[in-house]
N, C-alpha and C positions, 0 to 999 in steps of 0.2 A: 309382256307388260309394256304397254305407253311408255311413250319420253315424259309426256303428263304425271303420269300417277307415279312413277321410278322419281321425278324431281320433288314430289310432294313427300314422297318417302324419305329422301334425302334431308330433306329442309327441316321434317318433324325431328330426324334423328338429331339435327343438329342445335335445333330450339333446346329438346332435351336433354344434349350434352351441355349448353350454358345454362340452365335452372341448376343442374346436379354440381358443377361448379363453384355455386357458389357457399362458403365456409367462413367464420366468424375470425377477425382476428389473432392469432394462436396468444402474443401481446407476454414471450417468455425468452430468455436466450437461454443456448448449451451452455453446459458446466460452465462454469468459471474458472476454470485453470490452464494453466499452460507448462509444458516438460521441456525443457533443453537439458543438457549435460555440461559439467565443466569440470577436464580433467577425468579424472575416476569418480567424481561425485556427480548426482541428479540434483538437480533442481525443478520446483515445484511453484511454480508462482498462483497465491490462490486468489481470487477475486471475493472480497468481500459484501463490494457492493459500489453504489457512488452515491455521491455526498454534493446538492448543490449550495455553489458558495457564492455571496455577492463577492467576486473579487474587486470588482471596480470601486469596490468603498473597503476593503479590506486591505489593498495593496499599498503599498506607503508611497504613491506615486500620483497625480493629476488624475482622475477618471478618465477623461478624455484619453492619455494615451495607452493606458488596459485596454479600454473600446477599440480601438484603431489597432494593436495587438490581437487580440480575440478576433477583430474583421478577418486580418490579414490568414490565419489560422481556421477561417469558415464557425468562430466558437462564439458565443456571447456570456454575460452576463445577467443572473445567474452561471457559473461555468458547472458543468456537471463533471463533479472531479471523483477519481475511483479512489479505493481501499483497497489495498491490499497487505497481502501479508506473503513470507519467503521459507516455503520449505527447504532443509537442504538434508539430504542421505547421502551421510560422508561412507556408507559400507556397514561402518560400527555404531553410529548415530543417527539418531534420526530428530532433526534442528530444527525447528519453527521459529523464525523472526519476525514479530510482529502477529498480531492474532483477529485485528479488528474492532468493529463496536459490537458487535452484537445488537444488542436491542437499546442501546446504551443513546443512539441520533436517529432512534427513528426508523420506518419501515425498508426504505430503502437501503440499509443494509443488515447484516445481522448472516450473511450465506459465508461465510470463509468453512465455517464446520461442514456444512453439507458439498461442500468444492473439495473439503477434502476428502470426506468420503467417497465422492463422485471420480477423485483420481487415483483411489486403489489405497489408500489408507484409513486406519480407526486413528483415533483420538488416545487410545490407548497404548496406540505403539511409539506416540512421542516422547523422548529421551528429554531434552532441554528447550526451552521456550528463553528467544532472547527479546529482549524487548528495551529498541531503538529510542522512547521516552513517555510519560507515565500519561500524557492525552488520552482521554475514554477512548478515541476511534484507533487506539492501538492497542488497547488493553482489554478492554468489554468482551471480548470473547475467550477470556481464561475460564471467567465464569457463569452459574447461571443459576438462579435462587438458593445463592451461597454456596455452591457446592464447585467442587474443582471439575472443569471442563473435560482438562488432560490429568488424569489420574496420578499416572507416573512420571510427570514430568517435572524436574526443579524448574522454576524461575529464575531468570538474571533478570536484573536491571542496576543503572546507575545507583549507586549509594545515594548522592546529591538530589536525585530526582525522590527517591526512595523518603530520603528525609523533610523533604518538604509536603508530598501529598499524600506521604501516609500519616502525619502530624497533627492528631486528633486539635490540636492547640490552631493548628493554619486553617483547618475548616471553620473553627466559631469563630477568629475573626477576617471571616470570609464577607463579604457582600451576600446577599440572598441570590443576586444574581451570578455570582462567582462558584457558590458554595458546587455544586455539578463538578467542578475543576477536582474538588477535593474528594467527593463521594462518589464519583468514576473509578478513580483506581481502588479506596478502599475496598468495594465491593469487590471489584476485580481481583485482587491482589491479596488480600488479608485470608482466603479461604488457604490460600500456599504458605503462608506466614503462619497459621497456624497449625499446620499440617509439617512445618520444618523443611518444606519444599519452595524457600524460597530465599534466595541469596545474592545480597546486594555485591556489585562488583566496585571497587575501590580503586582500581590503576588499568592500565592499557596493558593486556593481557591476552594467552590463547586460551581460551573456553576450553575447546576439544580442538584436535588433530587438526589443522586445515582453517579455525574461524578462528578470528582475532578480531577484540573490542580497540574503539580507537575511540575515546571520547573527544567531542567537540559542543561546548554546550556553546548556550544562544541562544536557539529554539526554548528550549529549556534548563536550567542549569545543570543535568544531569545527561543530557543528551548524548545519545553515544551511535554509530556509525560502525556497522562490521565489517570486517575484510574476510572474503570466502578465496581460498586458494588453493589449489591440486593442479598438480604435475603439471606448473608451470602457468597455466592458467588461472586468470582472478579475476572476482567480483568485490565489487563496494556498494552496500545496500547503506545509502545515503540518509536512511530516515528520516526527516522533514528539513531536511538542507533546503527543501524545494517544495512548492507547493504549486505552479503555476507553472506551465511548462512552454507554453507560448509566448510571456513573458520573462522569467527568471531565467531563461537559459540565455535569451540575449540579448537582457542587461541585468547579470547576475549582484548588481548593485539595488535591486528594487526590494527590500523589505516587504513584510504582512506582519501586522497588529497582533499576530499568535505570539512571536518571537519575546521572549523573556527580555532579549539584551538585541537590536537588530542589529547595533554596530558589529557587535563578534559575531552573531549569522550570516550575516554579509561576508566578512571575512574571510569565514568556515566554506562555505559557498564557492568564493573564487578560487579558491584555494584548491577546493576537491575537484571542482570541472577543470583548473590545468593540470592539476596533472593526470585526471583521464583523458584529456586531449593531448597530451605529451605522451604518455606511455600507452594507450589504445585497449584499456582493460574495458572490461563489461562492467557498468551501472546498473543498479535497479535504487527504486525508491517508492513507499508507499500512492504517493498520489501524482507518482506518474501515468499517464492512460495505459488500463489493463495490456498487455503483457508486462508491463512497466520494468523491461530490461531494454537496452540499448550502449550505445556508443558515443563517445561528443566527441565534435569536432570543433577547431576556431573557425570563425565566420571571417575576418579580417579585418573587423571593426570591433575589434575588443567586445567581443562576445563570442560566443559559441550556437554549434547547433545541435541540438538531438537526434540520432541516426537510430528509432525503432532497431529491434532486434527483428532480421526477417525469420517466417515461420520456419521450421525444422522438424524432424524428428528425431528424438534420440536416440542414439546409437551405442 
């Protein structure tokens, strides 16, 4: 064979290795979940989805410095913020905090149910469902054309929170534009209300073995805050202490227009990032970026920073 015709051979195979090449964007990510362990307990972080938010008119703060914030963090406005929600398998329970929207905000989220299936669980094997305050993108995925999501699972939530947005009375005199605030959770929440699978929590208390409610409203009047602890080791799933995480970690003084009361959010807020910066326990919070567990630290300017949880496996 020629050096000629050996290079033309060459050249066609390779024409026809980039035509076969080419393939459509796939335009999907893997599960949305993530496992670490704490103590004798697993944890189960499931991704619901994300949610984009104009923070820059949302933030209780100059737009200009949100934008210079988000620069500095490679993010903008719009910020594309996640959901999630916190499985936790104490051995004898099996814990879900926080659930999601569902189909409650839209297409972009509504996946925490199939994340969880995707990590080796049914819907039917959840024990207790806690729930950190009654917002549709926490609540929306208990249910789904009236019917209970989690079968077997009771509800918690705050009493205070309980009493205002399940208040057939707060919906009519809601705004048209408000009224969603009030028909989020009923739908969510009223299939477990009528089913006796659902039970408001009234004081700072332990659920089961190992989780403890800690209320801190603000966010909402009923907002509550869990502590997950084993053998030594602990979590504090913040619930909407936080919503922006390239700004409110440092300067945990910057309010958003969600907040019931911002002066006591604010408070609540500084409060819970020193003493996880003093005592070095694991955070997680809904709209922290998916794996949405970490660490704080003080910056030295009277703020803190957020130290991601690096990946692992469990052991």
């Amino acid at each position: 064979m020629s050096t000629r015709t050996l290079t033309l051979m060459i050249a066609a195979l390779l024409a026809s290795a980039t035509a076969q090449a080419g393939a459509p964007f796939a335009k999907f990510q893997a599960p949305g979940f993530y496992r670490t362990t704490l103590g004798d307990f697993e944890i189960t972080v499931l991704n619901d989805g994300t949610l984009d938010l104009p923070v820059d008119k949302l933030l209780k703060q100059p737009p200009a410095k949100t934008t210079a914030a988000l620069d500095k963090a490679f993010q903008k406005s719009p910020l594309q913020t996640s959901v999630n929600g916190f499985l936790i398998n104490t051995g004898s329970k099996l814990v879900l905090i926080d659930t999601g929207a569902a189909s409650l905000f839209g297409p972009t989220l509504g996946q925490l149910l199939g994340n969880l299936k995707a990590s080796g669980y049914k819907p039917e094997q959840v024990d207790e469902i806690y729930i950190s305050h009654m917002h549709g993108d926490h609540v929306g995925g208990l249910a789904s054309n009236e019917q209970r999501v989690f079968p077997n699972a009771v509800v918690r939530a705050g009493k205070l929170d309980a009493d205002y947005y399940l208040n057939p009375a707060n919906l009519d005199r809601a705004s048209a534009d408000a009224k969603d605030n009030f028909q989020g959770p009923m739908v969510s929440i009223n299939p477990y209300v009528k089913a006796g699978k659902f039970q408001p929590i009234i004081a700072n208390t332990e659920l089961v073995p190992g989780i403890k409610s800690y209320f801190n409203g603000g966010h909402t009047p009923g907002h509550i805050t869990y502590v997950v602890e084993s053998k030594g080791q602990k979590l504090v799933l913040l619930g909407d202490l936080l919503h922006v995480q390239a700004v409110q970690f440092d300067d945990p003084g910057v309010g958003i227009q969600f907040d019931t009361d911002s002066k006591i959010a604010i408070a609540e807020r500084k409060e819970a990032f020193a003493a996880a910066a003093k005592d070095g326990y694991l955070i997680g919070a809904p709209h922290l970026s998916f794996p949405a567990l970490g660490h704080v630290r003080v910056n030295g300017k009277g703020g803190y920073v957020f130290v991601p949880i690096s990946y692992t496996q469990p052991r």
